[in-house]
C-alpha positions, 0 to 999 in steps of 0.5 A: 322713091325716096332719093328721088325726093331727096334730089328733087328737094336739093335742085329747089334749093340750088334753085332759089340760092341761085335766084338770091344771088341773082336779085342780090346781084340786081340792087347791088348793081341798082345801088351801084348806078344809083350811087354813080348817078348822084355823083354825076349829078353831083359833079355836074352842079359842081361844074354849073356853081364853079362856072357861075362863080367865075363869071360873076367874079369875071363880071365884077373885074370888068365892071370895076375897070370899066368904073374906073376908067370912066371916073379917070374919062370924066376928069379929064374931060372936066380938065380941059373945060376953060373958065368956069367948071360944071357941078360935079353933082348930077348925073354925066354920061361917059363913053370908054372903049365905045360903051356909054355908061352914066356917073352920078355923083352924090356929095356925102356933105348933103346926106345926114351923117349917123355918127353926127346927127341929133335924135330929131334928124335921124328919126325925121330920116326914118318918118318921112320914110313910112315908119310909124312916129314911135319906131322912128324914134326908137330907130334914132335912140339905138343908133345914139346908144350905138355910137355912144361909148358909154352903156347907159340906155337912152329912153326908148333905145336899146343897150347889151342887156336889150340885145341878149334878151333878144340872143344877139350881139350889140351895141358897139358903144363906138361910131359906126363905121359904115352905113351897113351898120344900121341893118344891125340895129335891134329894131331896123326892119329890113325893108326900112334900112332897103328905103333909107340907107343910101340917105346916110353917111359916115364920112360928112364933117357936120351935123345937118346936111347941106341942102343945096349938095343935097340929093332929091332924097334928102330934099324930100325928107326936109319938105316932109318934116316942114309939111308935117310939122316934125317935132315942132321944128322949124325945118329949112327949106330945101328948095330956097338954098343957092350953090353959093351957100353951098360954096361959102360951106366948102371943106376939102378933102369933098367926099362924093358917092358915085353911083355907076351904071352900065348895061343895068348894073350899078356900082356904088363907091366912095370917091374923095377928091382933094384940091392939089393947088389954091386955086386949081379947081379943075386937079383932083385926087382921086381915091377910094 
């Protein structure tokens, strides 16, 4: 009796020892499907994010070529017109391999250049564009003491002693390089640089823009500042320029932004056009 017992005992543990092994061998093959499942996912999304990137990048050389090639139409075109040429200034369409497409040419003389512009100028930028009178001219104060080479703090602007309390890096003490720069000012809400940045430049050569090259944006800004009063001055009007002043201010090389549009897609870049001979007002150069 006592060795069947004994057998009987042994038979359960091989019994359960087998079924241990057998549930061991069930989550190492969960584990195993699991793991192989995460890779599949895994290299899937890979293959989505590498076709995705190939096709943007695919997107932008089209766009791009499809750009130049309408800037290179539009000349030509321009060219061959006898007698007086038409503004560059507006929007032109273009056809390039049977796809319509839109040009339109910004003149950088007509925005307000942050490198150039005094206090009133820049804050009337910031104004007339929803931004409280104080945080316009706390906006106008950073970008003077960003462009400046010295550290001496304007009233209501903001030096390296200002940026570090805040765990950030500013300001460059030296002339803005770009418009984009403006988004690194201490202050600069996103959405107020989203509404102003395309009224800047840094590549005009005065200090007011010239209104009759100026864009409907520019002109709003100045009829706002004549309508309410900004800072006391007496602000021109927009409206009551002619081209021929326009003319008589004329400095070459003539810097434009072009703002290029094909199926919904818009390409912004900076064209300079050089006169290549007295009086050959229908060659240019182009770059950029």
């Amino acid at each position: 009796m006592v060795r069947v017992k004994s057998q009987r005992s042994n038979r359960d543990k091989g019994d359960k020892g087998s079924q241990d092994n057998d549930g061991f061998a069930l989550i190492s093959t969960l584990a195993l499907l699991l793991l192989l499942s995460v890779i599949a996912a895994g290299s899937i999304m890979l293959v989505r994010t590498s076709y995705g990137a190939v096709k943007r990048t695919e997107e932008a050389v089209t766009h791009k070529y499809l750009f130049d090639a309408a800037i290179l139409v539009y000349f030509e075109k321009r060219s061959k017109v006898r007698g007086k040429k038409p503004t560059i200034l507006g929007t032109h369409a273009v056809k390039v391999f049977d796809k319509k497409m839109s040009l339109t040419f910004i003149s950088e003389d007509g925005l307000v250049n942050i490198n150039r512009a005094d206090a009133n100028l820049l804050s009337l930028v910031f104004a007339a564009n929803e931004a409280p009178p104080s945080v316009a001219d706390r906006l106008a104060a950073e970008i003077i003491d960003w462009r400046d080479p010295d550290h001496l703090r304007t009233p209501s602007g903001a030096e390296s002693p200002e940026y570090a309390a805040r765990g950030v890096h500013g300001p460059a003490n030296r002339p803005f390089e770009s418009v984009g720069e403006l988004s690194l000012l201490l202050d600069m809400p996103p959405e107020l640089f989203t509404r102003t940045h395309r009224l800047f430049t840094v590549s005009s050569s005065g200090s007011q823009p010239v209104l009759a090259k100026a864009s409907p944006g520019i002109k709003k800004i100045f009829l706002w500042a004549r309508a309410n009063d900004w800072k006391s001055k007496d602000w021109p009007d927009p409206n009551a320029m002619r081209s021929s002043t326009a003319r008589r201010r004329e400095v070459w090389p003539q810097i434009y932004k072009v703002h290029f549009s094909y199926q919904g897609k818009f390409i912004i870049r900076p064209i300079t056009l050089r006169l290549l001979g007295p009086g050959s007002d229908h060659i240019y150069q182009i770059a950029g």
